[in-house]
C-alpha positions in Angstrom: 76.3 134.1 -82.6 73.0 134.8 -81.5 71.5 137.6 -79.0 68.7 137.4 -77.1 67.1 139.9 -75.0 63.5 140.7 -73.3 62.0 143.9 -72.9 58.9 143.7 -70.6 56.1 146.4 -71.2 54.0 148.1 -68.6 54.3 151.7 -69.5 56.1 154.8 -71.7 59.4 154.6 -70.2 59.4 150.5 -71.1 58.5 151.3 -74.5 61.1 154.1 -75.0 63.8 151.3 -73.6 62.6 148.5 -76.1 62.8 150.7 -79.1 66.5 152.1 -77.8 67.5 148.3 -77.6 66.4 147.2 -80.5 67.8 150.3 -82.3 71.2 149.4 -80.3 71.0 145.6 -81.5 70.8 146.8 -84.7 73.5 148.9 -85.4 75.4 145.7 -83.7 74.5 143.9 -86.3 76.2 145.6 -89.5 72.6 147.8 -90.0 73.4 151.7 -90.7 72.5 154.5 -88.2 69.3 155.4 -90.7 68.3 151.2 -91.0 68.9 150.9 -87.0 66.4 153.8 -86.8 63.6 152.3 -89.0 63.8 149.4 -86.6 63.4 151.2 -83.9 60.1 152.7 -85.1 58.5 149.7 -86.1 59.3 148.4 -82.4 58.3 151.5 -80.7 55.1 151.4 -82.6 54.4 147.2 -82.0 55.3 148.4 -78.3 53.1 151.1 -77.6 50.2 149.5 -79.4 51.0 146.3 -77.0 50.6 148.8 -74.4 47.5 150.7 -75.3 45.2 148.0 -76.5 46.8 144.7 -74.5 48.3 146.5 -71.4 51.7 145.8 -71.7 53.2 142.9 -72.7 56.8 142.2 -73.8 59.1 142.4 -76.7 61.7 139.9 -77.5 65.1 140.4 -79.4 67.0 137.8 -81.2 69.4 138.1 -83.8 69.2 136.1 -86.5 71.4 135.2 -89.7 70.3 134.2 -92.8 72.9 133.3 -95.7 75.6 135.3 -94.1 73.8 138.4 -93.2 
C-alpha cells in the first residue's frame, strides 16, 4: 500500500505541518517514536531551507517498501 501526500510551503506554519506529517507517516509505517522524530528534522530542515532560499515550495510524501520493509 502506498501513501501519498503534498505539503505546499509558503511560510512557518506550512513547514511546522510538513514536518508533523511526515513524523505522523512515519510512525505509520513501523518507524519508532525516536526514528519518526529524525524524519521529521531532516524534513523540517529540507522545508525551511525551501522556504528561505526558494520561497516556498512543496514537499511530497510517499511511502515506499523495499524487500518487506
Amino acid at each position: 500500500m502506498s501513501a501519498h501526500r503534498v505539503v505546499r510551503l509558503a511560510g512557518d506554519l506550512d513547514v511546522a505541518a510538513a514536518a508533523r506529517a511526515a513524523r505522523e507517516e512515519a510512525e505509520r509505517c513501523g518507524l519508532s517514536r525516536v526514528e519518526a522524530q529524525h524524519v521529521a528534522t531532516a524534513v523540517s530542515e529540507v522545508a525551511g531551507n525551501a522556504v528561505k532560499y526558494a520561497g516556498g515550495g512543496q514537499v511530497e510524501l510517499a511511502t515506499v517498501e523495499r524487500a518487506g520493509r
